[in-house]
N, C-alpha and C positions, 0 to 999 in steps of 0.2 A: 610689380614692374610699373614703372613712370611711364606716362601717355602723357603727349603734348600733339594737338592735334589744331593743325590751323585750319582758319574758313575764310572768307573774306576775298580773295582774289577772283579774278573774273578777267573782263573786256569793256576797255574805258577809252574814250578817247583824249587823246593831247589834250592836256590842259584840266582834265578832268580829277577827282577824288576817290580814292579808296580807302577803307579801313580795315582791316587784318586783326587780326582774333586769335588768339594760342590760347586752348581750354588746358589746364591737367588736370589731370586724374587724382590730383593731391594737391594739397595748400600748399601756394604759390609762395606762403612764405617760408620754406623749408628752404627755395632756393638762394641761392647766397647770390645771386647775381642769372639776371636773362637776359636775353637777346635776339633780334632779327637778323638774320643775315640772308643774302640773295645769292643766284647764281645765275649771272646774266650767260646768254648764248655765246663761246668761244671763250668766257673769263674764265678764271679760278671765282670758287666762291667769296664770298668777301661780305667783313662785319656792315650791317648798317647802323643800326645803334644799339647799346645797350644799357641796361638798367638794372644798379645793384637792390637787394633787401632793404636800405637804408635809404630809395627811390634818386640816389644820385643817377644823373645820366650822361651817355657822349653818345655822341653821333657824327659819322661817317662827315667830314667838313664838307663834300664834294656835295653833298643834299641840300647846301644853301638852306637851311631850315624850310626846308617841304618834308621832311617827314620828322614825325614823332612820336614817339616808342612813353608807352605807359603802363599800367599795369593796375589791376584792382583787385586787391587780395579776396574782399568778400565775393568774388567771382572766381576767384581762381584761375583770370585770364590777362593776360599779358594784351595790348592793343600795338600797332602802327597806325599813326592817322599818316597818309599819303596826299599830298596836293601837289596841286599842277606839274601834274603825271605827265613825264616824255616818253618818247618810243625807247629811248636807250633805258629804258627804265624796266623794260621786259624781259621776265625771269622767273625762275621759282626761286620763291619768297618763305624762310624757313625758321621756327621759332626751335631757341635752344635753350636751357638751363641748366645749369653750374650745382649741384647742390651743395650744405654744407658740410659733407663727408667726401666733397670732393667727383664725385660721380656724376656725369656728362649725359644729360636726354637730347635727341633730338625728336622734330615732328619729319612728319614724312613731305613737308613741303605745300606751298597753294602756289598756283602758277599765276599771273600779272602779265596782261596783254595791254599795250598801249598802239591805239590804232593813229595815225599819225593824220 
């Protein structure tokens, strides 16, 4: 069984930086395609960026490039760099992977608190 377990979330204030972490339990290049996605308070969840095997990336336009999704295979972890953090920005924050047979991991989430 695939484990993708994030770290990195916390309590920042406005305008502040975070960086988010997805370990797996397997080589990261198994997966044909990752991704961060959030779920703010009252929304549906929603992609923020993601990043295929091949490191092509998108990202959610609405992030005006404050965040950035990367990924380091010899680690086996997937990263978001986070900058100039707003309160609407507060959520759990959840790493997923695609593999290439098709089969869908998620992490169980890091929570992102922006103090305003």
């Amino acid at each position: 069984q695939v484990q993708l377990v994030e770290s990195g979330g916390g309590l920042v204030q406005a305008g502040g930086s975070l960086r988010l972490s997805c370990t797996a339990s397997t080589n990261i290049a198994s997966f044909n395609i990752m991704g961060w996605h959030r779920h703010l308070p009252g929304e549906q969840r929603e992609l923020v960026a993601s990043i295929s095997s091949g490191g092509d990336t998108n990202h959610l336009h609405s992030m005006n490039s404050r965040f950035t999704i990367s990924r380091d295979n010899a680690k086996n972890t997937l990263y978001l760099q986070m900058n100039n953090l707003k309160p609407e920005d507060t959520g759990v924050y959840y790493c997923e992977g695609t593999m290439r047979d098709g089969i869908n991991y998620w992490g169980k989430g890091t929570l992102v608190t922006v103090s305003s």
